[in-house]
Backbone as ProteinMPNN parsed JSONL, in Angstrom:
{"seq_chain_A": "XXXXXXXXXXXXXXXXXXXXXXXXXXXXXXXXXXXXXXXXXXXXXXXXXXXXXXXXXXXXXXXX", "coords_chain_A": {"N_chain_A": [[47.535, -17.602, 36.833], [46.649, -15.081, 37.976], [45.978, -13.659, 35.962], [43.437, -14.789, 35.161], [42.388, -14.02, 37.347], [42.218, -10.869, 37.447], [41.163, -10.384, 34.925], [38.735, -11.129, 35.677], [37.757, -8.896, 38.142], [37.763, -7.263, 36.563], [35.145, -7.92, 35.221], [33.422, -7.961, 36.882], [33.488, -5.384, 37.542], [32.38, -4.055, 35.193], [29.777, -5.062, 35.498], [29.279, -3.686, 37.442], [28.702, -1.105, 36.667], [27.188, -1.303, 34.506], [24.746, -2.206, 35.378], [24.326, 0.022, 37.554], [24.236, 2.089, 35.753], [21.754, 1.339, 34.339], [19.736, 1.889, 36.334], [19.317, 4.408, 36.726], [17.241, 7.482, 36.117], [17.214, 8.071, 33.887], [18.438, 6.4, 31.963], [21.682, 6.254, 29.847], [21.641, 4.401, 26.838], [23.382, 3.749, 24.62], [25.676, 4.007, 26.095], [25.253, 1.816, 27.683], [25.281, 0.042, 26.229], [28.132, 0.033, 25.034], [29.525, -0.779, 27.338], [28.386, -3.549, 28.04], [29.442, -4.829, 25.443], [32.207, -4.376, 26.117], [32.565, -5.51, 28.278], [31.737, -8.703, 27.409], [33.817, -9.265, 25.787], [35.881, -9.475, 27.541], [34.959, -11.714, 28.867], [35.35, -13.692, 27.004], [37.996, -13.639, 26.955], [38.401, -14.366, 29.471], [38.015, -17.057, 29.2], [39.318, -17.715, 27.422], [42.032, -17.979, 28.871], [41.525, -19.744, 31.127], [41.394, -21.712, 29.258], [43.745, -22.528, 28.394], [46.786, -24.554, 28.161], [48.688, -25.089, 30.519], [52.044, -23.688, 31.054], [51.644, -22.069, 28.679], [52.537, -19.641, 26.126], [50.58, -18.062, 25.02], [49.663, -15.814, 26.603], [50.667, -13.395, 26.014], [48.96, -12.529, 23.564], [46.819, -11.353, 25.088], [46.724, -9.31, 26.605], [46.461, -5.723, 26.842]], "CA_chain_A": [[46.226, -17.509, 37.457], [46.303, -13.999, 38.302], [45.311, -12.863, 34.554], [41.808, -14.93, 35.336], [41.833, -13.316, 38.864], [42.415, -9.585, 37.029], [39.534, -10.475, 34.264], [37.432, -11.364, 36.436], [37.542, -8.199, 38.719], [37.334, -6.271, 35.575], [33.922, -8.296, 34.417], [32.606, -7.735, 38.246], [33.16, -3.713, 37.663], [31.737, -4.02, 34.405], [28.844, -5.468, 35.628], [28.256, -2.737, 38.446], [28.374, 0.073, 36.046], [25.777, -1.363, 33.867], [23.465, -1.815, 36.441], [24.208, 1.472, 37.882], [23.628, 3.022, 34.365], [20.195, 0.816, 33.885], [19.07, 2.25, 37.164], [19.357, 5.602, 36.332], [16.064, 7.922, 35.933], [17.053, 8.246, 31.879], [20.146, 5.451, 31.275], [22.313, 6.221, 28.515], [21.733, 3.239, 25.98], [24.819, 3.921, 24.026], [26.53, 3.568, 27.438], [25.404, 0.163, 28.903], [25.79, -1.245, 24.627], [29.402, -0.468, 25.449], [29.573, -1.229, 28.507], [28.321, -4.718, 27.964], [30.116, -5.353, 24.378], [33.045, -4.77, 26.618], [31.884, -7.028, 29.432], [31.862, -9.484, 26.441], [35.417, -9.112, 25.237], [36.661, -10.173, 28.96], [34.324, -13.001, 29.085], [35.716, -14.36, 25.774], [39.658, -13.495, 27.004], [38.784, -14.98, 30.371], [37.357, -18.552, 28.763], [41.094, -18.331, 26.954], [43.228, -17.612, 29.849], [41.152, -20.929, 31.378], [41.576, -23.139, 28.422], [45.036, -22.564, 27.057], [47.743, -24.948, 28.441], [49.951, -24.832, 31.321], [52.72, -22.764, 30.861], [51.171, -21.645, 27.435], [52.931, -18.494, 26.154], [49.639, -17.23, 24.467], [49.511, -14.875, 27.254], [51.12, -11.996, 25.504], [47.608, -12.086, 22.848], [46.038, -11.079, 25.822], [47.767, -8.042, 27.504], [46.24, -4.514, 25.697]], "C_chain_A": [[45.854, -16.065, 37.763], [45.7, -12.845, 37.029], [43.922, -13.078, 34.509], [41.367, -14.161, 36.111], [41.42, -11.404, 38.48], [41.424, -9.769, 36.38], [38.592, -10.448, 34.924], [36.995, -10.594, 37.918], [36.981, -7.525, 38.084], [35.695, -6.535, 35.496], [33.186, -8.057, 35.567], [31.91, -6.376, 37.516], [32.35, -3.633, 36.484], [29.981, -4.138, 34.381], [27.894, -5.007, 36.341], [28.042, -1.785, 37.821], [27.17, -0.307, 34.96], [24.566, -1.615, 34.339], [22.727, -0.976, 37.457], [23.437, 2.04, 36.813], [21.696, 2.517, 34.288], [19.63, 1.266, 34.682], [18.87, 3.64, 37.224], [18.146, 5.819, 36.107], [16.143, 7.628, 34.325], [18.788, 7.476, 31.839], [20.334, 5.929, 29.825], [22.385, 4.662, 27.894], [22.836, 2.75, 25.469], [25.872, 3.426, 25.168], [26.52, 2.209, 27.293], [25.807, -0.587, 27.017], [27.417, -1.394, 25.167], [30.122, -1.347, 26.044], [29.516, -3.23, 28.515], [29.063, -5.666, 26.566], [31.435, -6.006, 25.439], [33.657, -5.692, 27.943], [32.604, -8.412, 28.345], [33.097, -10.249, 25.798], [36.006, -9.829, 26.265], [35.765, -11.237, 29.04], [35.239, -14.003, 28.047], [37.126, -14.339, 26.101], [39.748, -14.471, 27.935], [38.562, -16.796, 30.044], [38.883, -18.736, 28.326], [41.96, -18.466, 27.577], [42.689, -19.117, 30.6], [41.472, -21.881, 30.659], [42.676, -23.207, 27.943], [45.496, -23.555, 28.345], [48.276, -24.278, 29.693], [51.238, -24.302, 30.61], [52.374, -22.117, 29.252], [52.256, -20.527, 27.364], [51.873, -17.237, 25.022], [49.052, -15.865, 25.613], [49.55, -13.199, 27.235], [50.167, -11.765, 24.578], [47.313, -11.292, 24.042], [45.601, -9.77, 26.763], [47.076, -6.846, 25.963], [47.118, -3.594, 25.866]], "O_chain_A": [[44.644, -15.842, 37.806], [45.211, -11.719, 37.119], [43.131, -12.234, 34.089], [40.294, -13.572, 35.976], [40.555, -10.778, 39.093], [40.413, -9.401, 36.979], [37.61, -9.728, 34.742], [36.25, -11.131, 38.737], [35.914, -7.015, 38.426], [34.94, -5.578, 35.667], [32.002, -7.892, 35.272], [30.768, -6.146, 37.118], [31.335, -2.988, 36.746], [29.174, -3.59, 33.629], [26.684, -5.227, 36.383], [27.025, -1.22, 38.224], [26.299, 0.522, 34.694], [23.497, -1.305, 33.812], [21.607, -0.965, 37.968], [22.264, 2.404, 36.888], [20.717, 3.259, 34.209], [18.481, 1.38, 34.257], [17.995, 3.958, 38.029], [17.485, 4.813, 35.849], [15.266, 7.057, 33.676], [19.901, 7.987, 31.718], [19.505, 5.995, 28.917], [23.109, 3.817, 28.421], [23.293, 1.63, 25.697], [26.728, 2.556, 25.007], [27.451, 1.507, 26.899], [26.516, -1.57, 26.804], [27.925, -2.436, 25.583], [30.917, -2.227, 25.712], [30.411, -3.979, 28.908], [29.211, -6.888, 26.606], [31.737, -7.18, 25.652], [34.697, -6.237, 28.313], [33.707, -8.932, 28.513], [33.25, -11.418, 25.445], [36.662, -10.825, 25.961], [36.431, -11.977, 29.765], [35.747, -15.036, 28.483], [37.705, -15.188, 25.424], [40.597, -15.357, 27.842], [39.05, -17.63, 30.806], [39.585, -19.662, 28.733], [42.912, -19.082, 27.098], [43.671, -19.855, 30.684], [41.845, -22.936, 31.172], [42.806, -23.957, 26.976], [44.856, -23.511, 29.396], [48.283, -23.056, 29.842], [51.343, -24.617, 29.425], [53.389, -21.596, 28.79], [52.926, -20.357, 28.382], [52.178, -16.161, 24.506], [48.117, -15.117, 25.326], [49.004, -12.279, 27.844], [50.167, -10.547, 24.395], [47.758, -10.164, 23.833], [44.576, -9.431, 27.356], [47.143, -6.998, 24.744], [47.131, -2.61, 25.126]]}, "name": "protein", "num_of_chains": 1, "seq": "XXXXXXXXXXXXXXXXXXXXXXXXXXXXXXXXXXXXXXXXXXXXXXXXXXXXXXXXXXXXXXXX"}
């Protein structure tokens, strides 16, 4: 449970820096694309870390 709990701090912070950036006088575009691809990536890890199995050992995909 603590790999959802870790994603899903990450996808918070993710979520304040692109709304920092958008608030900006002149936002970097290039930025928040990142920014939100990689939002994206942890959305899609955290849906797997939810749906796999009890004691699964697909855990080690998951780890960068």
């Amino acid at each position: 449970m603590s790999d959802i709990h870790s994603l899903s701090n990450r996808h918070a912070a993710l979520e304040s820096k692109i709304a920092e950036e958008q608030n900006r006088p002149r936002p970097d575009t290039e930025t928040i694309q990142r920014l939100k691809i990689t939002k994206l990536h942890i959305k899609d890890r955290m849906e797997g870390v939810s749906t796999r199995p009890y004691g699964s050992k697909d855990h080690i995909f998951l780890k960068k």
